[in-house]
C-alpha positions, 0 to 999 in steps of 0.5 A: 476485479478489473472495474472494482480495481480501477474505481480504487485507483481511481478513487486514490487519484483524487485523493492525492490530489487533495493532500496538501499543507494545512489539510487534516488527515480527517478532512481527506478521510472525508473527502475519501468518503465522498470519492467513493459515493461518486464511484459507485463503491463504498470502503472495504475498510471502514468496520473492518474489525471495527476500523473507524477509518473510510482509508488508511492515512498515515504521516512520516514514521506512520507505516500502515493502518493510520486514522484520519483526525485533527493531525493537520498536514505539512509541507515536507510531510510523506503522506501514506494513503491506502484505499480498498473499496468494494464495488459489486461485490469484488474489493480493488486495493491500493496504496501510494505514498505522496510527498507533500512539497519538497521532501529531503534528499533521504526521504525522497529516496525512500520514496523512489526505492519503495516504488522500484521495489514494488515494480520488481516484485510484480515482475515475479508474479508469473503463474508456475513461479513460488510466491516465495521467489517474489517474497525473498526479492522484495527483502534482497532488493530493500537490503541492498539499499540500506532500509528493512521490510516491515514483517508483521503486516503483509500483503494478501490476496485479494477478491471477493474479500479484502484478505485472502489466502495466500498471504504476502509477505515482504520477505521470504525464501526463493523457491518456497511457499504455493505455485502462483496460478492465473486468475489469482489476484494477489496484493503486494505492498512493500511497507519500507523502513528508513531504519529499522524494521521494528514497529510498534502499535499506537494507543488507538489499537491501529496505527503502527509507527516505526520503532525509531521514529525514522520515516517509512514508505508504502507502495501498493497495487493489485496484480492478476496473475495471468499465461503471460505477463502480470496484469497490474489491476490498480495501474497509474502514474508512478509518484517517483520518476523512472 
C-alpha cells in the first residue's frame, strides 16, 4: 500500500503540474496515462463500472467523476483531478484541487477550508476511535464556515480494491459506526460545496455537477490506520498555504 500510494501522488504531481490554461481536460487525461505507464502502475479507474476515463478531471461546479474531453481549461478555473492506480496488485487514491491563475477571494477560500478540513479528519483516524467521530467532524467543521458536504458519494476503504468496507462519509454522528483498527487504510475525501449540497449527475451517466452551479472542491489522501499516529499514505504539499 506504502509504494502503490506514493506512485499515485506521485503520478497527481505530475499531473497538476500540466494543468494550465488552453489545456483540454482530454489531454491531461492522456498525459495521465503515460505518468502512470512511467510509474509502473496502471488506473484503478479506467473500466471501472465501464469508466472511460484513466482519472477523474472535474471543472468548477464539477464535483467528482468528471471525464476528460475537448472542454479546454481557463485561467481562474478550480480543476478536480482524482487519481487511483494500481501497482502490484495494491490501489493508492488520491485527489487534489488546483487552481488554475488567480482564483477569486471566495474560491480560494473553498480551496483553504477543504484542505483543513481534510487535515482535521486525518487527526481522528486513531485506532479505538468511531469512524463516526471522524465522519461528524467533517460535516461540523465545513458547517462552520458556511459550505455543505456532498452526501451521495463518500470516501471508503481502500486496499486491494478500490472500494472497500468500511465506507466514509463526510457526514455522520460522533461516537457511531466501527471502531477504526491499525492496518486499516482508509480514504477520506471531503467533496465541499460552495452552496448547496445538492448534486445532480450529467447526461454521460458520470459526471456530477452541483445543483446550483456554484463551485465545489475535493480533497483527498489515503490514511493507514497505525498504535499511533495516522500515517498519511498519499503525503505531499498541501495546494493552499497553512
Amino acid at each position: 500500500m506504502r509504494a502503490a500510494c506514493r506512485t499515485a501522488s506521485m503520478v497527481l504531481e505530475r499531473i497538476t503540474s500540466i494543468v494550465r490554461p488552453g489545456v483540454s481536460t482530454r489531454e491531461v487525461d492522456e498525459a495521465a496515462a503515460d505518468f502512470m505507464a512511467e510509474g509502473g502502475c496502471r488506473s484503478a479507474f479506467l473500466g471501472y463500472k465501464k469508466f472511460p476515463g484513466h482519472i477523474c478531471i472535474s471543472l468548477n461546479e464539477e464535483v467528482v467523476h468528471g471525464i476528460g474531453g475537448p472542454r479546454r481549461i481557463q485561467y481562474g478555473d478550480i480543476v478536480k483531478i482524482d487519481c487511483g492506480v494500481v501497482k502490484d496488485g495494491w490501489v493508492g487514491d488520491t485527489a487534489t484541487t488546483v487552481p488554475v491563475g488567480v482564483v477569486d477571494v471566495r474560491t480560494q477560500r473553498l480551496l483553504q477550508v477543504t484542505e483543513d478540513t481534510l487535515d482535521l479528519a486525518i487527526t481522528y483516524a486513531h485506532a479505538g476511535r468511531r469512524l463516526g467521530d471522524l465522519c461528524s467532524a467533517i460535516e461540523d467543521e465545513v458547517v462552520t464556515h458556511g459550505y455543505s458536504v456532498v452526501r451521495e458519494f463518500v470516501g471508503h476503504g481502500v486496499g486491494r480494491k478500490l472500494h472497500e468496507e468500511p465506507q466514509v462519509p463526510n457526514y455522520g454522528r460522533a461516537g457511531t459506526g466501527p471502531k477504526l483498527k491499525a492496518g486499516m487504510t482508509i480514504a477520506i475525501e471531503p467533496m465541499v460545496n460552495m452552496g448547496t449540497a445538492n448534486v445532480r449527475v450529467l447526461d454521460d451517466d458520470w459526471t456530477v455537477v452541483t445543483a446550483d452551479g456554484k463551485p465545489s472542491a475535493h480533497f483527498e489522501h489515503t490514511v493507514l490506520i497505525t498504535k499511533g499516529e495516522p500515517e498519511i499514505l498519499t503525503l505531499r504539499e498541501r495546494v493552499t498555504a497553512k
